[in-house]
N, CA, C and O of each residue as an XYZ file, in Angstrom:
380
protein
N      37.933    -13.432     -1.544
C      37.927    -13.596     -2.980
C      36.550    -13.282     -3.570
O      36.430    -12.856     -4.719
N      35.481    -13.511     -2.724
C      34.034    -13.345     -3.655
C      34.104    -11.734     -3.128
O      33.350    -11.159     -3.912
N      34.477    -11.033     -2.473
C      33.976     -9.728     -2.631
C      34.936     -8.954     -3.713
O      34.804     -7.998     -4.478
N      35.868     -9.788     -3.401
C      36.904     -9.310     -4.891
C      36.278     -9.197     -6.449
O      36.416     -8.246     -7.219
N      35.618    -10.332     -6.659
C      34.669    -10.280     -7.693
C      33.624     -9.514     -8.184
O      33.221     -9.376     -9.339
N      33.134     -8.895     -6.828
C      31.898     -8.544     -7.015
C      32.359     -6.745     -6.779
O      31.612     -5.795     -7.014
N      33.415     -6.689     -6.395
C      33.740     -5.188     -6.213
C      32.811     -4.208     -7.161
O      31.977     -3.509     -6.586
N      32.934     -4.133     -8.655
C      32.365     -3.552     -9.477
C      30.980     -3.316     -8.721
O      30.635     -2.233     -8.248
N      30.280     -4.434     -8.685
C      29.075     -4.070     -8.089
C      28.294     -3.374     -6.835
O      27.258     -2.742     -6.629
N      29.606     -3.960     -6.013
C      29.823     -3.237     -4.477
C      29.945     -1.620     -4.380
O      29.477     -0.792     -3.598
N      30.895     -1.530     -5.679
C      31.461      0.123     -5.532
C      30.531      1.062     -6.005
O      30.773      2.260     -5.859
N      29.109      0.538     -6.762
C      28.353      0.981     -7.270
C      28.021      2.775     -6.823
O      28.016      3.805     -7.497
N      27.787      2.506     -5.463
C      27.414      3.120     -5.061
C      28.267      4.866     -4.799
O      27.795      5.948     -4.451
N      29.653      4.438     -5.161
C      30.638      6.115     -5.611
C      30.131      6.640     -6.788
O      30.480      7.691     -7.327
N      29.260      5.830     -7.171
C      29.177      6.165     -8.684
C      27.936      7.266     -8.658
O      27.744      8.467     -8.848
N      27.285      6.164     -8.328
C      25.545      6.665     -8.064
C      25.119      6.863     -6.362
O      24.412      6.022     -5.808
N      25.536      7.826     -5.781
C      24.788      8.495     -4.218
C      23.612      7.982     -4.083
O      23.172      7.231     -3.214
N      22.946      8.607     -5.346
C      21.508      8.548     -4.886
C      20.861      7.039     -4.800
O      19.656      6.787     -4.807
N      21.975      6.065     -4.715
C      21.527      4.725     -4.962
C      21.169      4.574     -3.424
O      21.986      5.236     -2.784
N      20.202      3.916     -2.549
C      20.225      4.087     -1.298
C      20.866      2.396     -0.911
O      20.545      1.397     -1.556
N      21.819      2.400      0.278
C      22.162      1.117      0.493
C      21.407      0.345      1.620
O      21.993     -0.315      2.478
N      20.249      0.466      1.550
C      19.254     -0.106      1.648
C      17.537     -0.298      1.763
O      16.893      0.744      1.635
N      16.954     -1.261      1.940
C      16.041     -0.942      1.715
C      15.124     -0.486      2.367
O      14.056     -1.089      2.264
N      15.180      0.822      3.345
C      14.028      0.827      3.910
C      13.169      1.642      3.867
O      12.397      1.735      4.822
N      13.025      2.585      2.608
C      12.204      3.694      2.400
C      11.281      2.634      1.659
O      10.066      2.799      1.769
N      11.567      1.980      1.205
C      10.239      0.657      0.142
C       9.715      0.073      1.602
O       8.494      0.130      1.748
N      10.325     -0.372      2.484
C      10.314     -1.353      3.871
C       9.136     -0.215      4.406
O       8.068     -0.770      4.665
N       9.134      1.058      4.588
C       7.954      1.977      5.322
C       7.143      2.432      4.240
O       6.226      3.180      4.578
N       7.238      2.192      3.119
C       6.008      2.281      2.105
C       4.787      1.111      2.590
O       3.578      1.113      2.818
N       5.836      0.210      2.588
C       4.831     -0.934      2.583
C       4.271     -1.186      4.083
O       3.221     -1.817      4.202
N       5.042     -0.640      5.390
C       3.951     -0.776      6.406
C       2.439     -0.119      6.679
O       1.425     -0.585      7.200
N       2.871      1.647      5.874
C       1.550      1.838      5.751
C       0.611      1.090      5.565
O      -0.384      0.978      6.281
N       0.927      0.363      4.317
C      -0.301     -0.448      3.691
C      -0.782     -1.463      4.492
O      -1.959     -1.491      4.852
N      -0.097     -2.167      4.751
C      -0.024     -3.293      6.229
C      -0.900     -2.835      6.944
O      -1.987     -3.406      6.865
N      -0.783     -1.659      7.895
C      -1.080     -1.209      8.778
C      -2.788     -0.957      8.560
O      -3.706     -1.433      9.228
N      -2.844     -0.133      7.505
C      -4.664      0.103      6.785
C      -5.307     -1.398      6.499
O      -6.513     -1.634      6.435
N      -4.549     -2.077      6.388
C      -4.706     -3.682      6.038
C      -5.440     -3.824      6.710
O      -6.657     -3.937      6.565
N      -4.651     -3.846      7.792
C      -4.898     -4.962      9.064
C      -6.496     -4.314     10.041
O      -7.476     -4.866     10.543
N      -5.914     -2.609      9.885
C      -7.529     -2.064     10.648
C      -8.931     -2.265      9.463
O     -10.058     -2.513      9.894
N      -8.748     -2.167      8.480
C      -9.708     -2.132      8.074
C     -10.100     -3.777      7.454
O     -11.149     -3.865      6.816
N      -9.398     -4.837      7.614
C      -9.652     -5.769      7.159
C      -9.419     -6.219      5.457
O      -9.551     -7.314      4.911
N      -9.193     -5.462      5.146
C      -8.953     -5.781      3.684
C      -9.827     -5.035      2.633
O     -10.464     -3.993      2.782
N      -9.683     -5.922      1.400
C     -10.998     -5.068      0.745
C     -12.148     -6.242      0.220
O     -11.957     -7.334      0.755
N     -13.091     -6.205     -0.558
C     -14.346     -7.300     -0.307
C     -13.857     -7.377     -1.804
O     -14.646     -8.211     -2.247
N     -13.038     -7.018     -2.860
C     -13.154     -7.242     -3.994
C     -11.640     -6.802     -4.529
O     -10.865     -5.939     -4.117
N     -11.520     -8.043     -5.946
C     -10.248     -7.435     -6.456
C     -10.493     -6.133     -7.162
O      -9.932     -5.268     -6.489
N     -10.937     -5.723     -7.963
C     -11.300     -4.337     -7.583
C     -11.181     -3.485     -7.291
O     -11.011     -2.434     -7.909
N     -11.257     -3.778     -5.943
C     -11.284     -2.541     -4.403
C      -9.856     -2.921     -4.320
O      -9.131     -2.025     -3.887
N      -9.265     -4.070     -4.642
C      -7.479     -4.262     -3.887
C      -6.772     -3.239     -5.088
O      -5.908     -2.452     -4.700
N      -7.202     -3.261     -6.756
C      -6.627     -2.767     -7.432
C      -6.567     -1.486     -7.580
O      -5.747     -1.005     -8.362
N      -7.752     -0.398     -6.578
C      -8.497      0.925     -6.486
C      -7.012      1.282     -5.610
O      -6.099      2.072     -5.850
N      -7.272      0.211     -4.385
C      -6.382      0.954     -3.304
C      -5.493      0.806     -3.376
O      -4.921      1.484     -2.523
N      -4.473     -0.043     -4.249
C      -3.151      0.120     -4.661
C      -2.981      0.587     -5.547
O      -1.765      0.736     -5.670
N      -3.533      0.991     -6.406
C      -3.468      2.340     -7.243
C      -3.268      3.892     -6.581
O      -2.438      4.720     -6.957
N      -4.000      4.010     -5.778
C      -4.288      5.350     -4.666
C      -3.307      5.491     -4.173
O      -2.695      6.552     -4.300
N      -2.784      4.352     -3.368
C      -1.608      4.435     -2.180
C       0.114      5.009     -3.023
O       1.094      5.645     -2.634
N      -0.271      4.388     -4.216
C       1.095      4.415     -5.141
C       1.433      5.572     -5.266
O       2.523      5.997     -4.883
N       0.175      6.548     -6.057
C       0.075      7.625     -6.193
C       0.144      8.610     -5.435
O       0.669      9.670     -5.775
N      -0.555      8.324     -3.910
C       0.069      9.103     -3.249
C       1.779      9.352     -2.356
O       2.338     10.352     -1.905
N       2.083      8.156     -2.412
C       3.363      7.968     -2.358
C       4.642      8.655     -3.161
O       5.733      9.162     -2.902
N       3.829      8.354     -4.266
C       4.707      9.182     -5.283
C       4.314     10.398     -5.522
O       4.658     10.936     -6.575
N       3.555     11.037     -4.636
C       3.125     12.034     -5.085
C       4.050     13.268     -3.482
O       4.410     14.418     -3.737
N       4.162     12.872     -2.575
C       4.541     12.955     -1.699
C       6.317     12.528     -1.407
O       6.994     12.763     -0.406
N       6.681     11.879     -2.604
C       8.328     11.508     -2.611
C       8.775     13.163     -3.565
O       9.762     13.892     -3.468
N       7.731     13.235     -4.304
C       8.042     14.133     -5.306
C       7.878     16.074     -4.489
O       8.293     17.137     -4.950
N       7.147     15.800     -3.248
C       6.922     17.117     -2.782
C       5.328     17.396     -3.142
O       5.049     18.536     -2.770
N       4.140     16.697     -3.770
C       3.143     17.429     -4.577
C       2.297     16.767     -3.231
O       2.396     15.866     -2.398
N       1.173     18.162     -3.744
C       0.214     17.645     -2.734
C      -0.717     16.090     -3.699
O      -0.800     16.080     -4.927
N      -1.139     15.264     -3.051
C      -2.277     14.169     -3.652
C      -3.309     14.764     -4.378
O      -3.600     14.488     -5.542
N      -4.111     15.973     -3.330
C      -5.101     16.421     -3.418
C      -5.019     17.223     -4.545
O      -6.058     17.172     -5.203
N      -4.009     18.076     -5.092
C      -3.948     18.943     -5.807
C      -3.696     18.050     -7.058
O      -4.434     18.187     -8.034
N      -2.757     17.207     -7.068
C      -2.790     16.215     -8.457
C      -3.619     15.699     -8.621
O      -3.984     15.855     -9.786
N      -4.579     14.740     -7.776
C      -5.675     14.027     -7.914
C      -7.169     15.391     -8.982
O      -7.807     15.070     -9.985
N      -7.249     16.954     -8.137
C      -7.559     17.333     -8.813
C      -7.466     17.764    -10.273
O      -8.328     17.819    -11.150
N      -6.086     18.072    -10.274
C      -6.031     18.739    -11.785
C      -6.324     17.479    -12.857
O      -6.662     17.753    -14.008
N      -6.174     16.041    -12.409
C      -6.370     14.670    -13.384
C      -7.855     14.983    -13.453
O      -8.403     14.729    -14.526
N      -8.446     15.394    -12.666
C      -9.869     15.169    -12.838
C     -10.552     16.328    -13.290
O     -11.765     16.186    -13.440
N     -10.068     17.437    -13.541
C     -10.381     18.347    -14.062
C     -10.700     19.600    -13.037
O     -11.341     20.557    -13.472
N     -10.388     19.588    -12.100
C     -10.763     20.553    -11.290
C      -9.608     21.662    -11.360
O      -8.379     21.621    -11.423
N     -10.705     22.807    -11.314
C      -9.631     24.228    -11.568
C      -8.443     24.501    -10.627
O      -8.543     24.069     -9.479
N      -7.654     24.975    -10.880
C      -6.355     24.880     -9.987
C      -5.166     24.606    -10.254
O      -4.808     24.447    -11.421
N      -4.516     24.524     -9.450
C      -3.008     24.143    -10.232
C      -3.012     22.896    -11.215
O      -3.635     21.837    -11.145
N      -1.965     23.448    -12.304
C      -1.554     22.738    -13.134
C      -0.374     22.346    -13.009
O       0.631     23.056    -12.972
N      -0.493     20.223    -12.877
C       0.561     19.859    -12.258
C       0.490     18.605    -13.659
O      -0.406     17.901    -14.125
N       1.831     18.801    -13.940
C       3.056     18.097    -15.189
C       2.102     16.400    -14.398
O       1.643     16.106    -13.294
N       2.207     15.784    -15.601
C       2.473     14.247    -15.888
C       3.751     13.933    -14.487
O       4.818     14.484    -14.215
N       2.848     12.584    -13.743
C       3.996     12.125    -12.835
C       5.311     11.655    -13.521
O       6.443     11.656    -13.038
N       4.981     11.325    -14.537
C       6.140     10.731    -15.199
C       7.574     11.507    -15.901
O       8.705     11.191    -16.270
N       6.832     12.537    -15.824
C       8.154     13.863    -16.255
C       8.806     14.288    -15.142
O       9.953     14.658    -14.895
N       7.918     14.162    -14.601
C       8.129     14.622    -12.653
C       9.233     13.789    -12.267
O      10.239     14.289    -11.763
N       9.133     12.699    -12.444
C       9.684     11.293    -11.971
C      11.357     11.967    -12.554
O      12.233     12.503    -11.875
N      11.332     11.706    -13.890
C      12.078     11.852    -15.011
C      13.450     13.214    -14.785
O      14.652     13.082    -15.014
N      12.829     14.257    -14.353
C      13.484     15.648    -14.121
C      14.119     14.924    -12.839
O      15.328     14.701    -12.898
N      13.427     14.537    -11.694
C      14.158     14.903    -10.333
C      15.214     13.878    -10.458
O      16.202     14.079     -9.750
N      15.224     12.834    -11.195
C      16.508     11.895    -11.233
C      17.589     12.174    -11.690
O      18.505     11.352    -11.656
């Protein structure tokens, strides 16, 4: 009877493919980080925690999307070279 209820929500997934039924592409995002954690000890400042989870995000998403880091990281900063779209349009198109 409770999956009877919840069918709608269950069936979600005929609807939407790209929904993944579970979680483990977030589950190996986050061991990276773990992993740099643990060798390097952490960071000495919030700061430095907010630098490197900023970085890691970006490259994550920069790498779900196909782009190189290096090449986005440049064109934000002004360096000559490819011209690469706002992550957020990026994001936006491939969905």
């Amino acid at each position: 009877m409770r999956l009877h209820r919840r069918k709608a929500e269950l069936l979600r997934v005929l609807e939407r493919p790209e929904i993944p039924l579970n979680t483990n592409a977030s589950e190996n995002d986050l061991r990276t980080f773990v992993t740099k954690r643990k060798i390097s000890g952490g960071t000495m400042s919030r700061d430095g925690r907010i630098a490197r989870d900023t970085m890691l995000g970006l490259m994550k998403t920069c790498q779900k999307l196909g782009l190189s880091f290096y090449h986005y990281l440049g064109d934000r900063l002004g360096v000559r070279g490819n011209v690469i779209s706002p992550l957020a349009g990026l994001i936006t198109a491939k969905a």
